[in-house]
N, CA, C and O atoms as a Tinker XYZ file with bonds, in Angstrom:
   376  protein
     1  N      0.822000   -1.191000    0.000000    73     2
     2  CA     0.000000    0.000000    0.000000    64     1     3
     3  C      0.868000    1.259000    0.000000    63     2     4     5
     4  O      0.618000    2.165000   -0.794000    81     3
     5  N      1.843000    1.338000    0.834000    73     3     6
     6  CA     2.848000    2.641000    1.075000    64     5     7
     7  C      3.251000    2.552000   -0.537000    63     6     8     9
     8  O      2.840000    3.551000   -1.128000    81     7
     9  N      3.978000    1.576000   -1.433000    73     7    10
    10  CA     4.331000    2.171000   -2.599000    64     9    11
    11  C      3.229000    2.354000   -3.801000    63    10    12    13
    12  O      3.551000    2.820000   -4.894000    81    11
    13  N      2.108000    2.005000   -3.533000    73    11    14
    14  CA     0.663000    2.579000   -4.419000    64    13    15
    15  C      0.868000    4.237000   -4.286000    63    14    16    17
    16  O      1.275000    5.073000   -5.093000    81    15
    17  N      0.340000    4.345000   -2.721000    73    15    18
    18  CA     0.324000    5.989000   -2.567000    64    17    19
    19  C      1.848000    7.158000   -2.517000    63    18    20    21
    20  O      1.937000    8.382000   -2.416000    81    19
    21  N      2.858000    6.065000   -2.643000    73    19    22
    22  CA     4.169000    6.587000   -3.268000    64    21    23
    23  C      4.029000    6.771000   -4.930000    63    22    24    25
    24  O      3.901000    7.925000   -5.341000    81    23
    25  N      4.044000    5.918000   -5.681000    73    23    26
    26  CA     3.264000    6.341000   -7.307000    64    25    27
    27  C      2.299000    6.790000   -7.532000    63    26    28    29
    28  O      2.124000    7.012000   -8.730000    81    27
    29  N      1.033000    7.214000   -6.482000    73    27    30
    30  CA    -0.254000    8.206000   -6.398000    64    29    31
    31  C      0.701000    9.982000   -6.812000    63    30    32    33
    32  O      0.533000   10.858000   -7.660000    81    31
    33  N      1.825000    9.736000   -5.489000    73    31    34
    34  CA     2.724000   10.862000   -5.417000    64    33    35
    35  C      2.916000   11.637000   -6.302000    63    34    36    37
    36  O      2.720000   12.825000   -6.556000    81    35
    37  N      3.594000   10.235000   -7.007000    73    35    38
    38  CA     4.762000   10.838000   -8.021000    64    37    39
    39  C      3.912000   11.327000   -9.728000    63    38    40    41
    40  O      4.170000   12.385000  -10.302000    81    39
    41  N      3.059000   10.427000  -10.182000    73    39    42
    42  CA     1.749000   10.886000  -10.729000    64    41    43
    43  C      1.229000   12.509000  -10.451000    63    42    44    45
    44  O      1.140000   13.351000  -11.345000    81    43
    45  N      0.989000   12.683000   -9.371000    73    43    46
    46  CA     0.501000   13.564000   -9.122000    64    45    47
    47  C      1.972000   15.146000   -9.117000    63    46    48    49
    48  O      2.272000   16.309000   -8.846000    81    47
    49  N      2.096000   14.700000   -9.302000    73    47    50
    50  CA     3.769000   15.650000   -9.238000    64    49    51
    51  C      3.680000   15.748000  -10.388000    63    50    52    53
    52  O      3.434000   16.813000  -10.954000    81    51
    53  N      3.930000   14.249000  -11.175000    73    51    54
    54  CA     3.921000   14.744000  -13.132000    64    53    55
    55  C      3.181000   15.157000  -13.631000    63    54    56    57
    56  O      3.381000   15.738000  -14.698000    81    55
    57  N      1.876000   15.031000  -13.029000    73    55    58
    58  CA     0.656000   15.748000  -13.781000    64    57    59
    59  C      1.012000   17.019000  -13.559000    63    58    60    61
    60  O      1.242000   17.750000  -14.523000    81    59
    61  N      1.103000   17.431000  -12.408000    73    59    62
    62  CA     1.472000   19.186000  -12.320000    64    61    63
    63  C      2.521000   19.254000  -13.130000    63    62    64    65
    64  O      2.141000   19.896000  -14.109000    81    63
    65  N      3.239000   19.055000  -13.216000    73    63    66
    66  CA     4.535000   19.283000  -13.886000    64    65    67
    67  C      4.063000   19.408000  -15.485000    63    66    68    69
    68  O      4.165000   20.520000  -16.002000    81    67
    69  N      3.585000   18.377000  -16.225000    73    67    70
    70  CA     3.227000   18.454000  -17.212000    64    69    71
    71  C      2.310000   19.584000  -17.708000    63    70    72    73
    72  O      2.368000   20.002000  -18.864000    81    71
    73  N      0.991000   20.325000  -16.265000    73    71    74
    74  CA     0.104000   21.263000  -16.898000    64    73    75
    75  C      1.229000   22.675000  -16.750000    63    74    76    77
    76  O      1.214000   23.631000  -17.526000    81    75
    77  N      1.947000   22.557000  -15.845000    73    75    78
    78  CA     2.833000   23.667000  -15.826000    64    77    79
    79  C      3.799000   23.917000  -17.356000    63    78    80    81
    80  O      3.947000   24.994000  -17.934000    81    79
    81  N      4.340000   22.637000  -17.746000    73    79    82
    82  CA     5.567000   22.897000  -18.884000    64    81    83
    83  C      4.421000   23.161000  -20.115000    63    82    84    85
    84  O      4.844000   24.032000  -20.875000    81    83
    85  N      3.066000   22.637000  -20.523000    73    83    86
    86  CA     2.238000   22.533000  -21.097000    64    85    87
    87  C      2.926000   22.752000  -22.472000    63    86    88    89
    88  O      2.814000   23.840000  -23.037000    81    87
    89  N      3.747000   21.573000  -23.102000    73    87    90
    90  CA     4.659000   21.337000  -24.106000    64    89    91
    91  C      3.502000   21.946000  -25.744000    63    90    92    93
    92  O      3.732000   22.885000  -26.506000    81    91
    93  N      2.473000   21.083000  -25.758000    73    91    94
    94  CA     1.430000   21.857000  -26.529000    64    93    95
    95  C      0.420000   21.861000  -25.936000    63    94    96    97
    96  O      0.420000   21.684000  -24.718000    81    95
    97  N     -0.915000   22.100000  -26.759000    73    95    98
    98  CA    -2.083000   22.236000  -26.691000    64    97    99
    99  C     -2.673000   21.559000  -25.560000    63    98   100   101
   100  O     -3.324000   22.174000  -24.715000    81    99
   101  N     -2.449000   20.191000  -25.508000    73    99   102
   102  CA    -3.013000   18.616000  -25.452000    64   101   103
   103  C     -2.349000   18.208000  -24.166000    63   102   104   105
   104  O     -2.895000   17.480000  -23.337000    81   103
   105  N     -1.150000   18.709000  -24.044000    73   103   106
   106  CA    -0.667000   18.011000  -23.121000    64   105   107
   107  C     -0.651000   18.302000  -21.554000    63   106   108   109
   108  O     -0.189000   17.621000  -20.638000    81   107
   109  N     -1.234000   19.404000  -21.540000    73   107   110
   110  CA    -1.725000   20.091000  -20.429000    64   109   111
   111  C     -3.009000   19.444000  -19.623000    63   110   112   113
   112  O     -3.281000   19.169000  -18.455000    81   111
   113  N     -3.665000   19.357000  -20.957000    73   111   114
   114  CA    -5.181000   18.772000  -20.431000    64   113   115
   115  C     -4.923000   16.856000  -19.951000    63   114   116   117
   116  O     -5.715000   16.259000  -19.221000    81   115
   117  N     -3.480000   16.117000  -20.660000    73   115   118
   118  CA    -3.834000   15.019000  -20.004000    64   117   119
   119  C     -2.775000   14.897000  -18.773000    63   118   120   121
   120  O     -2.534000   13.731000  -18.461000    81   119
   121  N     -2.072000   15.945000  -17.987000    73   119   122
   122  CA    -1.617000   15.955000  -17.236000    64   121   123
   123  C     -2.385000   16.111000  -16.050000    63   122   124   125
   124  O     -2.166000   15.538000  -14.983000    81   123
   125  N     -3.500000   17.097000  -16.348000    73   123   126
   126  CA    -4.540000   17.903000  -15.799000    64   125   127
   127  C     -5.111000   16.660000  -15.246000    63   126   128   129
   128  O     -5.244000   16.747000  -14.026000    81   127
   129  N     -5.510000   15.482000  -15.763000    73   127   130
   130  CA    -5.981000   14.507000  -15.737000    64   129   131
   131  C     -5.207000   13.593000  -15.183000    63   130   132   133
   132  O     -5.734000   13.073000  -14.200000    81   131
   133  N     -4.234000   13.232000  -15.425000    73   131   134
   134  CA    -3.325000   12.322000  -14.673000    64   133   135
   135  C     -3.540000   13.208000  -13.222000    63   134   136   137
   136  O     -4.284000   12.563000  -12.484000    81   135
   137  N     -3.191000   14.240000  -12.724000    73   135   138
   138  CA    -3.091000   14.797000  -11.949000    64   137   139
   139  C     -4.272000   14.522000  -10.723000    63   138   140   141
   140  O     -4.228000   13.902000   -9.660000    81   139
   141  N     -5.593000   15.483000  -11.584000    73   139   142
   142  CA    -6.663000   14.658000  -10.691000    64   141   143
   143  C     -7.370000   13.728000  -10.570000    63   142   144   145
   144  O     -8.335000   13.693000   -9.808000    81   143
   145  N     -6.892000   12.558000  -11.522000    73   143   146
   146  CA    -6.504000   10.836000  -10.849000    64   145   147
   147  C     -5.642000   11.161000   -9.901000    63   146   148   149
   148  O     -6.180000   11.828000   -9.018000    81   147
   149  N     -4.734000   10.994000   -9.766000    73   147   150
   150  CA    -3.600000   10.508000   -8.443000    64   149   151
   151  C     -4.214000   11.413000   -7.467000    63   150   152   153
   152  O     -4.354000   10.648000   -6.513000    81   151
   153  N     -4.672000   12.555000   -7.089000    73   151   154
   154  CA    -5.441000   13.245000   -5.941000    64   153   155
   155  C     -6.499000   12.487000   -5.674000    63   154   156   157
   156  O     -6.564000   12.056000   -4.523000    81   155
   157  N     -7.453000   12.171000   -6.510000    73   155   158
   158  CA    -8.533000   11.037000   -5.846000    64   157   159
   159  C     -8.077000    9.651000   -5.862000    63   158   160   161
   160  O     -8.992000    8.887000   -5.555000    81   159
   161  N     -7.055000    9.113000   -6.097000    73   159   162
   162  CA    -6.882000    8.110000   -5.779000    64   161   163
   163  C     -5.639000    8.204000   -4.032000    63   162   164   165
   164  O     -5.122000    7.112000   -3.799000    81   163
   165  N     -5.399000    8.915000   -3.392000    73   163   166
   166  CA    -4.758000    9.345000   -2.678000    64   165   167
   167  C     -6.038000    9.837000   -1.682000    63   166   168   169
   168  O     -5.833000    9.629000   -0.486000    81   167
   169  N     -7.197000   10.397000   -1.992000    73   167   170
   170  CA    -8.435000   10.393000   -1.179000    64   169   171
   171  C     -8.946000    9.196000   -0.761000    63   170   172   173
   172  O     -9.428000    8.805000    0.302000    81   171
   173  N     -8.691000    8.597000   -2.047000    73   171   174
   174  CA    -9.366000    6.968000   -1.518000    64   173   175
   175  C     -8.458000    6.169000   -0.780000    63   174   176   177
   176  O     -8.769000    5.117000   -0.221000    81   175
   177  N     -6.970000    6.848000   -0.788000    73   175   178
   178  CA    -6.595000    5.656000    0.535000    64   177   179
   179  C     -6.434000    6.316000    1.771000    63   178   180   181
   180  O     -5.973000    5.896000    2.832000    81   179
   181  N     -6.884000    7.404000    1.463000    73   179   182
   182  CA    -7.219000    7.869000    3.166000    64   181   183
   183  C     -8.443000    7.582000    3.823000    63   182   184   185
   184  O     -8.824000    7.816000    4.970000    81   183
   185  N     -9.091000    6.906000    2.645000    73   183   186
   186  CA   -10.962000    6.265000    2.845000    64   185   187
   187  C    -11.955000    7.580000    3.126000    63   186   188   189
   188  O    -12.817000    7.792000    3.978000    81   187
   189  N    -11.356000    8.473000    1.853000    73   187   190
   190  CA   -12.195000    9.613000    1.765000    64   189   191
   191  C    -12.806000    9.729000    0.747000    63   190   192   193
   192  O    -12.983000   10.813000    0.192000    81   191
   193  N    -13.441000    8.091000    0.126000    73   191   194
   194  CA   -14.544000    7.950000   -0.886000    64   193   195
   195  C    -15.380000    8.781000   -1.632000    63   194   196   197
   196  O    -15.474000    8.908000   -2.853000    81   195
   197  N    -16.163000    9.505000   -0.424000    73   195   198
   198  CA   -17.656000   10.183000   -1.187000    64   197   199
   199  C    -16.732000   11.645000   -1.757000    63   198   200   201
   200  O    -16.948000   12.185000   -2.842000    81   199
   201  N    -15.739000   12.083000   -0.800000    73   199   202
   202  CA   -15.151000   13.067000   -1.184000    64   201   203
   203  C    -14.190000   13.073000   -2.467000    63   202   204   205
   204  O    -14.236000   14.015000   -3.258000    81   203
   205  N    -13.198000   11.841000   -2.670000    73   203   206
   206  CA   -12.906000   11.293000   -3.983000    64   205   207
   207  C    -13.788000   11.557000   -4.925000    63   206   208   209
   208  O    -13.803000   12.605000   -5.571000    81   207
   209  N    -14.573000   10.624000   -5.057000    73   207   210
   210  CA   -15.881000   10.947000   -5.996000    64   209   211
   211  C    -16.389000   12.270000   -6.714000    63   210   212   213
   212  O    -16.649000   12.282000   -7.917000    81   211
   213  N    -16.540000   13.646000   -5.698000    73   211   214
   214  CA   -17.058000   14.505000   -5.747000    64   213   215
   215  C    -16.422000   15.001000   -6.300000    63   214   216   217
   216  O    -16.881000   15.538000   -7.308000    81   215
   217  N    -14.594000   15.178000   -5.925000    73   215   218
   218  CA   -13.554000   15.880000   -6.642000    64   217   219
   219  C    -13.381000   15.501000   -7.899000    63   218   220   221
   220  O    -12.968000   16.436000   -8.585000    81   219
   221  N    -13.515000   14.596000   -8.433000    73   219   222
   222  CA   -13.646000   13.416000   -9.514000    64   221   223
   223  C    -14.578000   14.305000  -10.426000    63   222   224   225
   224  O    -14.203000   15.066000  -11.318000    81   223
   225  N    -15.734000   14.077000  -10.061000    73   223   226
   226  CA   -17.037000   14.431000  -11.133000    64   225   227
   227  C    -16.422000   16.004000  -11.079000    63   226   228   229
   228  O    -16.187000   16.387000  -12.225000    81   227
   229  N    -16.127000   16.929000  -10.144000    73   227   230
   230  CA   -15.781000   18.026000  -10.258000    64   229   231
   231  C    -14.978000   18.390000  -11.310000    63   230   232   233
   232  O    -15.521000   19.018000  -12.219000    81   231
   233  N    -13.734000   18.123000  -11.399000    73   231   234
   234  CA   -12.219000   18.387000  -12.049000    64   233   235
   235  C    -12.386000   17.245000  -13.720000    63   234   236   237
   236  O    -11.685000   17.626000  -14.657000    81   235
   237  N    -13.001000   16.360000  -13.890000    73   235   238
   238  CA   -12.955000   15.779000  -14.898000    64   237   239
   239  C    -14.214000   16.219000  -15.769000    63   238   240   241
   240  O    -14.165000   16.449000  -16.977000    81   239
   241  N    -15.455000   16.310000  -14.893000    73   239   242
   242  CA   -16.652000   16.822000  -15.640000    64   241   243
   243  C    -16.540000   18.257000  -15.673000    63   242   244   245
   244  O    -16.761000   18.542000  -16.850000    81   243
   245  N    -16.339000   19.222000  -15.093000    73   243   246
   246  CA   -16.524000   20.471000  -15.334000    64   245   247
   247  C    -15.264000   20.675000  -15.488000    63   246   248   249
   248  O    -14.989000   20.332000  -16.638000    81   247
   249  N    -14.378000   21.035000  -14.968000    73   247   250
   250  CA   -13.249000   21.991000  -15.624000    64   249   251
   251  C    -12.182000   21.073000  -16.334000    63   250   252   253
   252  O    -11.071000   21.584000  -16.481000    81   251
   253  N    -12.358000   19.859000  -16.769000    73   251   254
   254  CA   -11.701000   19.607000  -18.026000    64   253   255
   255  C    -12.459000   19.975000  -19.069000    63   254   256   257
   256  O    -11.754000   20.142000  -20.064000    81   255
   257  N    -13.634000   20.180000  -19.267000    73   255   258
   258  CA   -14.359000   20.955000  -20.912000    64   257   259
   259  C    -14.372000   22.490000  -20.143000    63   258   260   261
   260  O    -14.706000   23.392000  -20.912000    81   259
   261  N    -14.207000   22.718000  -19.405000    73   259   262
   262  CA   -13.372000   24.503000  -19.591000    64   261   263
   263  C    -12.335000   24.869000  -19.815000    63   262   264   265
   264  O    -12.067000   26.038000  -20.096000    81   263
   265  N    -11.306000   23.690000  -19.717000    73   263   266
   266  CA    -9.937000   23.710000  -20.125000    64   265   267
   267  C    -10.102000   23.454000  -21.703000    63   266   268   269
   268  O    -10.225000   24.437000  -22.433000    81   267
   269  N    -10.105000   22.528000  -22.095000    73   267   270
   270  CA   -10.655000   22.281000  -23.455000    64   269   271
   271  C    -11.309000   23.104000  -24.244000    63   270   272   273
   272  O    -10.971000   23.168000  -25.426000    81   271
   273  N    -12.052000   23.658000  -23.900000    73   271   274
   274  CA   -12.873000   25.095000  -24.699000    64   273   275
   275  C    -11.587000   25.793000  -24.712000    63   274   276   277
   276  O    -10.916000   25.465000  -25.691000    81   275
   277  N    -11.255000   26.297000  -24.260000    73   275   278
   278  CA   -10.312000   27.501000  -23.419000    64   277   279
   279  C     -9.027000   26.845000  -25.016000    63   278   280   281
   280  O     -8.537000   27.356000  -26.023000    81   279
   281  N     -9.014000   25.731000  -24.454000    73   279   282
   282  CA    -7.432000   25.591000  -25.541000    64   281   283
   283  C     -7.908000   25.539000  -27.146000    63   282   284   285
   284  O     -7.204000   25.788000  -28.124000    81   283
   285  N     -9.356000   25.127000  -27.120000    73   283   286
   286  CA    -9.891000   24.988000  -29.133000    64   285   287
   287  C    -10.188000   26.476000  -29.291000    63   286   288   289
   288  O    -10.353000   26.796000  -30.468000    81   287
   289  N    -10.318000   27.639000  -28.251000    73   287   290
   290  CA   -10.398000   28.821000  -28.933000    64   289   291
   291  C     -8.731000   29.711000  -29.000000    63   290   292   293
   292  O     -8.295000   30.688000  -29.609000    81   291
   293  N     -8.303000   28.937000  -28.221000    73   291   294
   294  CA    -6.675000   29.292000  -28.752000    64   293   295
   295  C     -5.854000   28.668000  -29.317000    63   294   296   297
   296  O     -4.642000   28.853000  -29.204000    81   295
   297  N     -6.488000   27.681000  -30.140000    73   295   298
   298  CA    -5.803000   27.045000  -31.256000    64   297   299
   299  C     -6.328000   27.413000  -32.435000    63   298   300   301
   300  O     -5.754000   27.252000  -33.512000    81   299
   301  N     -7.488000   27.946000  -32.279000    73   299   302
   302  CA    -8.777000   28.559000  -33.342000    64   301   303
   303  C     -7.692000   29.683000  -34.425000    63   302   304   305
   304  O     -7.110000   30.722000  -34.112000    81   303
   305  N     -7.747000   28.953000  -35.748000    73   303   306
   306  CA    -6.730000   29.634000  -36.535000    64   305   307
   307  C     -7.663000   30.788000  -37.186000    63   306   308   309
   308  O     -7.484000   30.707000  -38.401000    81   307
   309  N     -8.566000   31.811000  -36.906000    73   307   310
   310  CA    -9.473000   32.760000  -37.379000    64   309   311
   311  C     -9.158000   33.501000  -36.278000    63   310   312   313
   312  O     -9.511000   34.631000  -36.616000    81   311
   313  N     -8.668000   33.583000  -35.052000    73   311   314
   314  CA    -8.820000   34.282000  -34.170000    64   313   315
   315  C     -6.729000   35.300000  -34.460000    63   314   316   317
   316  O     -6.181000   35.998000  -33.607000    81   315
   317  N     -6.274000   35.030000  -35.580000    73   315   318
   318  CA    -4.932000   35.562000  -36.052000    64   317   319
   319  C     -4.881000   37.069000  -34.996000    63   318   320   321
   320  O     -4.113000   37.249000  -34.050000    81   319
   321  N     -6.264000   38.307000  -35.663000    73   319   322
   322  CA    -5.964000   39.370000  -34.981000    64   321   323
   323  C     -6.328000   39.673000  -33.594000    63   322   324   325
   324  O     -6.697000   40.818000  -33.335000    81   323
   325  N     -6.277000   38.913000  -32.802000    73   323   326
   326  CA    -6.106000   38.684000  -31.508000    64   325   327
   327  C     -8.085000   38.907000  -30.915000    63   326   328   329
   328  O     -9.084000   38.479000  -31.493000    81   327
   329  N     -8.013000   39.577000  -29.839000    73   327   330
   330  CA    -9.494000   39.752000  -29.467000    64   329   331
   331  C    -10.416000   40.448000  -29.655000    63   330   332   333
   332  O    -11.579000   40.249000  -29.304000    81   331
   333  N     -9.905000   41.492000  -30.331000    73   331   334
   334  CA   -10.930000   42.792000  -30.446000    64   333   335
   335  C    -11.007000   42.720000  -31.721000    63   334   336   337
   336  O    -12.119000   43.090000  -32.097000    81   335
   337  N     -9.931000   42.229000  -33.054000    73   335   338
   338  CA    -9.667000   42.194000  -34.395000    64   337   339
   339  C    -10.708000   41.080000  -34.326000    63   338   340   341
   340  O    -11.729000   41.335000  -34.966000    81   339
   341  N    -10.682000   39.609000  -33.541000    73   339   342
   342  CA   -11.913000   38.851000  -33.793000    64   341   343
   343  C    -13.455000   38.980000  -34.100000    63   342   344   345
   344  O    -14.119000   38.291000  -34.874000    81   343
   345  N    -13.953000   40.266000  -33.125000    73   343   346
   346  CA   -14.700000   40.308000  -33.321000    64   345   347
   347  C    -15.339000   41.383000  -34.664000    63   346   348   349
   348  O    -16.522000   41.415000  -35.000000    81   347
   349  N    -14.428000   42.055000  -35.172000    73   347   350
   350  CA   -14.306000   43.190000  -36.496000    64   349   351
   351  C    -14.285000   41.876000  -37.590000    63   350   352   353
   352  O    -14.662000   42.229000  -38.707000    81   351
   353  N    -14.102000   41.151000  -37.539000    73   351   354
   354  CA   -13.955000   39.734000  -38.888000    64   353   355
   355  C    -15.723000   39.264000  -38.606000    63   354   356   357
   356  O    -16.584000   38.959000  -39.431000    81   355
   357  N    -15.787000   39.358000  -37.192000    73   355   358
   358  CA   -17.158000   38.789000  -37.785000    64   357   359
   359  C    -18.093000   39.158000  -37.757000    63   358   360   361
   360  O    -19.053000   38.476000  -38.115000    81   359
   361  N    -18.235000   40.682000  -37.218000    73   359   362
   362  CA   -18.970000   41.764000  -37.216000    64   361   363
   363  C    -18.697000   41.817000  -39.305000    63   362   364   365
   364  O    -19.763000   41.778000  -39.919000    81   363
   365  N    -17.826000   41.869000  -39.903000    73   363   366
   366  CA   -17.607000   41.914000  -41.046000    64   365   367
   367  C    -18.354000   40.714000  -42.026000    63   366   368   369
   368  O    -18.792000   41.169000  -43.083000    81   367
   369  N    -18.523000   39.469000  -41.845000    73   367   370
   370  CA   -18.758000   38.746000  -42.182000    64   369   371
   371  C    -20.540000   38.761000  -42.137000    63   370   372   373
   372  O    -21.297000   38.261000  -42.969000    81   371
   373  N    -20.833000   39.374000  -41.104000    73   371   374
   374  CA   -23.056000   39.369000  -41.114000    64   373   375
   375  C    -22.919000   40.508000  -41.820000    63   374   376
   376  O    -23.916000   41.119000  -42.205000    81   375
């Protein structure tokens, strides 16, 4: 059990590590994820189940598709003249 929640650790270290270096787009979001796996799995061996769970549906259902939005509108190749030029293209376009 001590070396499960020793690789819960270290998981959880690379996931941060990975959303921090965030090499591209993509790789942020599955660090993000590795990350809060090893936090709820580190809840669950403290036998903090319902709370696991909650953090779980939290961090994977909601703010991984806000992360995800967040990165397809900054990969979004129309958005070139930044934020205010975005909206003059499509104020231009109706």
């Amino acid at each position: 059990m001590t070396y499960f929640v020793l690789f819960l650790g270290l998981c959880f270290v690379l996931g941060g590590l990975a959303v921090a270096s965030n090499t591209s787009l993509y790789s942020g979001e599955v660090g993000f994820m590795l990350a809060s796996l090893a936090g709820c799995g580190w809840l669950l061996s403290l036998g903090v189940s319902f709370m696991s769970l909650v953090l779980f549906m939290v961090y994977l259902g909601g703010m991984s598709v806000d992360y995800v939005y967040s990165l397809s509108l900054v990969a979004d190749p129309s958005q070139r003249l930044g934020g205010i030029g975005c909206y003059g293209v499509e104020l231009g376009l109706v």
